[in-house]
C-alpha positions in Angstrom: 6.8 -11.9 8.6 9.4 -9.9 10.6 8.5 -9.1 14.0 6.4 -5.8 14.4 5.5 -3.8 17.5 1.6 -4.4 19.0 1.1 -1.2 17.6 2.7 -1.8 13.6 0.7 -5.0 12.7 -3.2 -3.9 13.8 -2.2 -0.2 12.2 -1.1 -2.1 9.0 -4.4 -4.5 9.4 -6.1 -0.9 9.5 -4.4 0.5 6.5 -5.6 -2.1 4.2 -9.2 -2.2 6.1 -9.0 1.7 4.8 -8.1 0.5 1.4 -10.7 -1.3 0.7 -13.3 1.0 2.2 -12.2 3.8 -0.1 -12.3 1.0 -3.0 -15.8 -0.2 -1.7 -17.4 3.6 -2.4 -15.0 4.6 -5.3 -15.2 1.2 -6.7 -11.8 1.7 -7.5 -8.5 3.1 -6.1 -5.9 4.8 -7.9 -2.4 2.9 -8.4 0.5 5.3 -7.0 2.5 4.6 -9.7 1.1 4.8 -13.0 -2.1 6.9 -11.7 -4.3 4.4 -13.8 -7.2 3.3 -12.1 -7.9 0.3 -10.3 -11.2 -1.8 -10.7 -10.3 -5.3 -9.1 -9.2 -4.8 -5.7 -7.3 -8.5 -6.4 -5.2 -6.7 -8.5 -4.3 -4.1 -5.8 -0.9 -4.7 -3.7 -0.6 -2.8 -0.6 2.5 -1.0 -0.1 3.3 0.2 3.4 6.6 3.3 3.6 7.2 3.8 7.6 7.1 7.1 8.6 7.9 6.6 11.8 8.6 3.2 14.5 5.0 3.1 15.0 3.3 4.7 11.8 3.2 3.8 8.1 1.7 5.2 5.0 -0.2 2.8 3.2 0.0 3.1 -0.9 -2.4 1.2 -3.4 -0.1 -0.2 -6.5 -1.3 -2.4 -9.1 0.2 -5.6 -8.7 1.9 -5.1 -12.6 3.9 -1.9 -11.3 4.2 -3.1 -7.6 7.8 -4.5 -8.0 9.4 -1.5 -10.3 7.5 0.8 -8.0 9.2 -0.9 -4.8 12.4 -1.2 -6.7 12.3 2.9 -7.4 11.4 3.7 -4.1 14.4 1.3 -2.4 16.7 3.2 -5.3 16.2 6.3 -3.8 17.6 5.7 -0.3 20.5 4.7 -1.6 
């Protein structure tokens, strides 16, 4: 893993610790890129988009759309 600030790594830790909460009383979460629903929280990749040097915003993404939804997301900073 790249090195992170004190700060990046226990927020990130966080995020996902949020993730699952929200999956824990749903008992699912909603994937970010096809809007499906999520029912196995294994099948759930965590996506984290810095906003900032010391903030992220975590996204849940299947793990079927996780690489074409990285991939469109890289595509449109370029």
């Amino acid at each position: 893993m790249e090195h992170h600030d004190k700060e990046t790594l226990p927020n990130r830790i966080l995020g996902m610790q949020r993730l699952e909460a929200l999956f824990n009383q749903k008992g699912y979460l909603i994937c970010q890129s096809s809007g499906e629903r999520i029912y196995d929280f294994d099948e759930v990749v965590a996506i984290f988009i810095p906003l900032s040097p010391t903030t992220d915003q975590v996204m849940a993404v299947h793990s079927d759309h996780a690489e074409v939804f990285i991939q469109s997301l890289l595509s449109k900073f370029h």
